[in-house]
C-alpha positions, 0 to 999 in steps of 0.5 A: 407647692401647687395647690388647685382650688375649685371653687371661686366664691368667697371661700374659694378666693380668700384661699386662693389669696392666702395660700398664694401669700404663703408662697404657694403656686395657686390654680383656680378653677370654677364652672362659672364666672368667678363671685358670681355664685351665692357670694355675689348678692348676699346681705354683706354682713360682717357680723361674728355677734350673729354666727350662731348656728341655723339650727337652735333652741326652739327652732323645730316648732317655729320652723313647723309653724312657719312652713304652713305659709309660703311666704315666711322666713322658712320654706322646705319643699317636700320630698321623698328623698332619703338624703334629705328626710336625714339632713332635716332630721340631723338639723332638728337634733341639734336645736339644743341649747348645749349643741347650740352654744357649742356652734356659737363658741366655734364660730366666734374663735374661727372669727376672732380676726375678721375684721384684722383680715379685712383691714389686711385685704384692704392695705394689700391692695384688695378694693372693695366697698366696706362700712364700719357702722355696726350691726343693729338686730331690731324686733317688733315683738317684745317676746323676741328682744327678750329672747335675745337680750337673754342670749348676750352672754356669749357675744359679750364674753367675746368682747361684742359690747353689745347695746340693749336700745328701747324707744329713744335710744332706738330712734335716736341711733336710726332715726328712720325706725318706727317709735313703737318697735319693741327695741333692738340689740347694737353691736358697735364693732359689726360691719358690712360690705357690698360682696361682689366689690370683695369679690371682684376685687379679691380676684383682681388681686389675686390675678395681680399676685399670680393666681391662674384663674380658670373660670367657665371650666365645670369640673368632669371628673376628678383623678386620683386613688388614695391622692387626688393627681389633677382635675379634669374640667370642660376646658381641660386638665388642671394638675396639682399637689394638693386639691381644695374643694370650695364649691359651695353647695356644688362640693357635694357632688364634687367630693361624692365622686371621689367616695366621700359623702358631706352632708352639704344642702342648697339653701335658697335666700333672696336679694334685691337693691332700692335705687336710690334708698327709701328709707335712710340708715347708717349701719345694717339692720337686721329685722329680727322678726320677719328674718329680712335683711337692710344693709346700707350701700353706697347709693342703695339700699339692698333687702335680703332673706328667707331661707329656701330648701329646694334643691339647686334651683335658682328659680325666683319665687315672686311671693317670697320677694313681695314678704321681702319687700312687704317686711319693712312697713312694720320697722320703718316710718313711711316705708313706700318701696313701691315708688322706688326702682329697684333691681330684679331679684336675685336669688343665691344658693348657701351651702347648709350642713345640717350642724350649721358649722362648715366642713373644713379640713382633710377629706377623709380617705385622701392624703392631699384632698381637702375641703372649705365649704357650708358656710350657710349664711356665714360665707362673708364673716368666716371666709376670711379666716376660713382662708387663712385657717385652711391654707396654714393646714394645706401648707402645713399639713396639719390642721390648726385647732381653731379649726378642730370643730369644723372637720369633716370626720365629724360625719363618720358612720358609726363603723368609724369609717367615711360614709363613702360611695363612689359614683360618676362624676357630673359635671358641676 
């Protein structure tokens, strides 16, 4: 079967590798160069213990307080926009404990392979920068570790073995950690990665495997009527039996043009490496209060963080990388960033839905469309499994259960019919 897939971040390429492995003939297709999106300079987590949905419990009223002050965790750009006021709207109503949980389950059964996956990639030949240290959510803030210490339940269920750690424990597992935090949670089964070595080296691969890889090709148009018959793109027409959109936050406008309406949002974070670190870690810390986070590389150290809603705007906001940067004075014992060399800033855009969950499965109105996308901050814990779960259903032609919670019906108009209206296609 040839199967196109538009899209080459993390998605886009784990489907690419797993469809090509089932035996199918792989096209892919992006505007840019191909792990260069929100892919490229994540925080490189690998952590079902922390795939909860954004939208939670409590969420509404922090969310209020922090968007008085531009530097915080949070920023939301005021607009009119109808498409917008609904999204945040739909978001608020699912910050409820039973909508939460529900996330959570999901999430945790789409993920319960990863690491088998990563490990998979890995004896296949895909090379790439990985670490098997653990996850460590660490709070300054006795309130937030009780919070979050009340909330193990589910991870433990999963088989997460989650550690509750309060003063030496603390300092003994990450010596560089002030004495005085309040304590954090250790997750020993979590892991970590550099997401541009996964990327460079997935498509390595998948070039190895077979895959046409068609980069700096921004789709034009899409032909088709009730089944898609190719892509018309910058660099030319790409013709297929069965179409993926992967695009990330720019699957939006992709599917919108073939009448289909997700309700996938731009939600900017931040990065930034410290040559070499500044401080010494061994796993990926999470620095729960001031939403930042550490993740350990090799000969780097790299800060990630905020969540931005404003549009498809890759602009660098300098007062949110100065919180990033500030953040850690509060965890780590002398923290002195400012005497290290660092990387500009980067700045990525997640694709967010308004339910948290991604949009996976059969687009609805077509026989041979499909979609993986709005993974939000999840793109590296769940795109492997994401891979794998969707090329089984283009393979097959039926969904798998798994995948069940991530269909794109769940956003049906209340009629029972797609919420669909076709409009010209922009180039993405």
């Amino acid at each position: 079967m040839r199967v196109v897939v538009v899209g080459g971040g993390v998605i886009g390429l784990t489907s690419a590798y797993h469809l090509l492995k089932d035996g199918h003939e792989v096209t892919l297709v992006d505007a840019g160069a191909f792990g260069a999106g929100a892919s490229h300079g994540n925080a490189g987590y690998v952590v079902p213990s922390d795939a909860a949905p954004v939208p939670a419990p409590g969420m509404v009223l922090k969310a209020l307080r922090w968007m008085l002050h531009r530097d915080s965790p949070l920023y939301v750009r005021p607009s009119l926009r109808p498409d917008v006021a609904r999204f945040m709207l739909a978001m608020a109503s699912r910050c409820n404990a039973a909508d939460f949980d529900a996330a959570f389950r999901a999430n945790l059964l789409l993920c319960e392979h990863a690491m088998d996956l990563l490990d998979a990639y890995a004896a296949d030949g895909v090379r790439f920068e990985m670490h098997r240290q653990g996850y460590l959510s660490v709070y300054a803030d006795e309130h937030g570790l009780a919070h979050r210490v009340a909330d193990l339940a589910t991870p433990t269920e999963y088989g997460m073995e989650p550690e509750v750690l309060t003063g030496r424990e603390l300092t003994e597992r990450e010596p560089a950690l002030l004495p005085s935090l309040a304590g954090g949670v250790y997750f020993p089964h979590d892991r970590h990665l550099r997401p541009d070595t996964l990327m460079t080296g997935l498509v390595d691969r998948c070039a190895e495997l077979g895959v046409k890889l068609v980069d700096h090709a921004a789709v034009i148009r899409i032909r088709g009527d009730t089944r898609v018959r190719a892509v018309e793109t910058t660099t030319g027409v790409v013709e297929g039996e069965e179409f993926l959109l992967a695009a990330g936050a720019h699957t939006t406008p992709l599917a919108r043009s073939i009448g289909v309406r997700l309700p996938i949002r731009p939600g900017k974070g931040y990065s930034l490496d410290y040559l070499p670190a500044p401080v010494q870690v061994s796993c990926s810390i999470n620095l729960a209060d001031a939403k930042v986070a550490v993740t350990p590389l090799d000969g780097r150290l790299r800060l990630a963080g905020t969540m931005e809603f404003a549009g498809l705007d890759h602009e660098v906001n300098p007062l949110r990388v100065r919180a990033i940067q500030a953040a850690p004075s509060r965890y780590f014992a002398g923290w002195q960033p400012g005497s290290v060399e660092h990387t500009e800033p980067w700045a990525g855009i997640r694709p967010m839905t308004p339910d948290g969950l991604p949009v996976i499965g059969r687009l609805p109105g077509w026989d041979n469309a499909w979609v993986a996308a709005g993974h939000g901050m999840l793109g590296v814990t769940l795109g492997p499994a994401t891979g794998q779960g969707i090329a089984e259903a283009i393979g097959s032609g039926h969904v798998p259960e798994r995948l069940a919670p991530f269909t794109p019906t769940r956003f049906l108009s209340r009629s029972g019919r797609p919420r669909m209206r076709p409009r010209p296609t922009t180039p993405t």
